[in-house]
N, C-alpha and C positions, 0 to 999 in steps of 0.2 A: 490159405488154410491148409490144415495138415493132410497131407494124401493118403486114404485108407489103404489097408493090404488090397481089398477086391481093383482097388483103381490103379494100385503099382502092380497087380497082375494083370490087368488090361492091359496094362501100357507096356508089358515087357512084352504079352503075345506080338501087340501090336510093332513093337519093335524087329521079333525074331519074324514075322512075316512080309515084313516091309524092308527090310534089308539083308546083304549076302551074310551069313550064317556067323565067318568070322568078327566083321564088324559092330552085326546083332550082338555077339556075345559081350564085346569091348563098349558095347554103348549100353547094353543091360549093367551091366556090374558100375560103367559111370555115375549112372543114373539111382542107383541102388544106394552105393556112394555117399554121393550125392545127398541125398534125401534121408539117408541117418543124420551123416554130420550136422545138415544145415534144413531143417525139416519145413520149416516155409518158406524156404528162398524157390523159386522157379527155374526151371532148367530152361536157358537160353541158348542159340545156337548164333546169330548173328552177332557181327561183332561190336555194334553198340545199341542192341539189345531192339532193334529195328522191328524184330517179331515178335516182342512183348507190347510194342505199341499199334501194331496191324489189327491183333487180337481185341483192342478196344474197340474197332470198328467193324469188325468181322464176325462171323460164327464158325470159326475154322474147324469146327466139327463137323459141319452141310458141307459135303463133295463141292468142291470149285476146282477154279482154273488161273494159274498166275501164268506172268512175261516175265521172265528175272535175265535183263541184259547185263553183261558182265558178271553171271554167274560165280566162276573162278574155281569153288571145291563144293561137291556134293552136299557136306556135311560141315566143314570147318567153316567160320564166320557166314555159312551159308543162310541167305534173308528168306529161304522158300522151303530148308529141309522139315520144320516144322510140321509145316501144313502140306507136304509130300507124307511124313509119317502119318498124318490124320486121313489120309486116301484121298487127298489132291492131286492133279497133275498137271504138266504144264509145258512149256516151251523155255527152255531155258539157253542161252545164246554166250560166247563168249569168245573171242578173238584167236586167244588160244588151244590149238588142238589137240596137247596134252590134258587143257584141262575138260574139256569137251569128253575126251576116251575116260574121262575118272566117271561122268555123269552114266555114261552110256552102260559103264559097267556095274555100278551102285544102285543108281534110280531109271529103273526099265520103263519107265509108266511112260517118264517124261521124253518130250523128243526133243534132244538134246542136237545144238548145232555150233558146227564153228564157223563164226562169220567177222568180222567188225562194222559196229552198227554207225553212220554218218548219216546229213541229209545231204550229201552228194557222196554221189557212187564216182570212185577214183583209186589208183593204186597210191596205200599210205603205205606207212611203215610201225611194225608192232615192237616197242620196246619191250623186252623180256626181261623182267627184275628176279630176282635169286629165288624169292620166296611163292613168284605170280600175283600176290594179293597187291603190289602196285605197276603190273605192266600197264603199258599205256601207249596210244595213238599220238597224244600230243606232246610235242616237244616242248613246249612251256613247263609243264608237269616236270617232266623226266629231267627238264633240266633243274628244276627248283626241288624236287622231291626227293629224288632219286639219287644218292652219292655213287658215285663211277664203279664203285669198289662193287656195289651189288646190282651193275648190269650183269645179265649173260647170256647177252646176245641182241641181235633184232630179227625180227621176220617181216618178209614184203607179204601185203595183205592186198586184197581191193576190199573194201567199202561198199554197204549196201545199204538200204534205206529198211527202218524196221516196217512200215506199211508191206511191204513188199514179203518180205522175209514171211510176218504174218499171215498173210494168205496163203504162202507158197505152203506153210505148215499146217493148214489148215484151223489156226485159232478159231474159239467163236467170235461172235461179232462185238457181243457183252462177256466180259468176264472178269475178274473180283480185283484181280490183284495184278498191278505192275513195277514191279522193281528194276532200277538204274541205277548201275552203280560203275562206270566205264573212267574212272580216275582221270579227270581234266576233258574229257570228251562228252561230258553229260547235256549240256548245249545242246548239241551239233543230233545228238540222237533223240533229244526229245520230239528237236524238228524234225526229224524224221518219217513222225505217221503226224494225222490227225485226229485231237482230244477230242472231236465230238461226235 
């Protein structure tokens, strides 16, 4: 349905107080945008629309708690900035350390770490792709996914187990949401903790 003025001025405060001021500004006017041109399409942030379908099962209005492992960008195809701007917060994890310092700097709520999540703890090695949005632990991926041309670089990692990681962070025990998204290593990190 069409979003009234008083609810796109909620959502603009709620923007300019939950993000750095710069950003606030460039996600207000998107969003603005946005919602002339195309007045009942939904404003999506994930990159296939992952937090339009969360929402069918959630009330991401009630304060919660997600796990979003392989994180990657605060805001760009990010599965959790959503329910971060409704005053969520969370643990969010990602291999890479660049992308880690973008969280820490953007979304302060959240405790943001760099790790790479496995169920064995060992020294891997982190492919670096041009863009980040396909680095990866495994070499099967990197070799089918990834053309040469947009590696840039690798990074030596160790490997930890998410059970571990979670407590060290102090997650709760229950909490709403958990997103995995670690490109060919999704396996290996589910086993990681235990679903019950």
């Amino acid at each position: 349905d069409r979003m009234s003025a008083g609810t796109m001025l909620r959502r603009m405060v709620q923007l300019w107080n939950e993000l750095p001021a710069r950003v606030a500004v460039t996600e207000i006017a998107w969003e603005c945008a946005h919602k002339l041109l195309r007045p009942y399409a939904h404003v999506g942030y994930s990159q296939f629309a992952e937090d339009h379908l969360v929402k069918g099962f959630l009330d991401i209005n009630q304060p919660g708690f997600y796990v979003d492992v392989g994180c990657n960008h605060p805001m760009i195809n990010s599965n959790t900035i959503e329910f971060y701007l409704r005053g969520w917060r969370g643990l969010v994890i990602d291999a890479n350390p660049a992308c880690i310092a973008e969280f820490s700097r953007w979304r302060p709520r959240d405790v943001a770490i760099a790790a790479a999540i496995s169920d064995v703890e060992c020294d891997a090695t982190l492919t670096l792709e041009e863009s980040t949005l396909m680095s990866s632990l495994s070499t099967d991926f990197v070799e089918s996914m990834i053309p040469a041309s947009r590696i840039k670089g690798v990074l030596p990692v160790r490997t930890t187990r998410l059970d571990r990681l979670m407590v060290n962070a102090g997650v709760p025990a229950r909490f709403e949401l958990l997103s995995i998204d670690v490109e060919g290593f999704d396996e290996a990190a589910l086993r990681s903790f235990d679903l019950g």
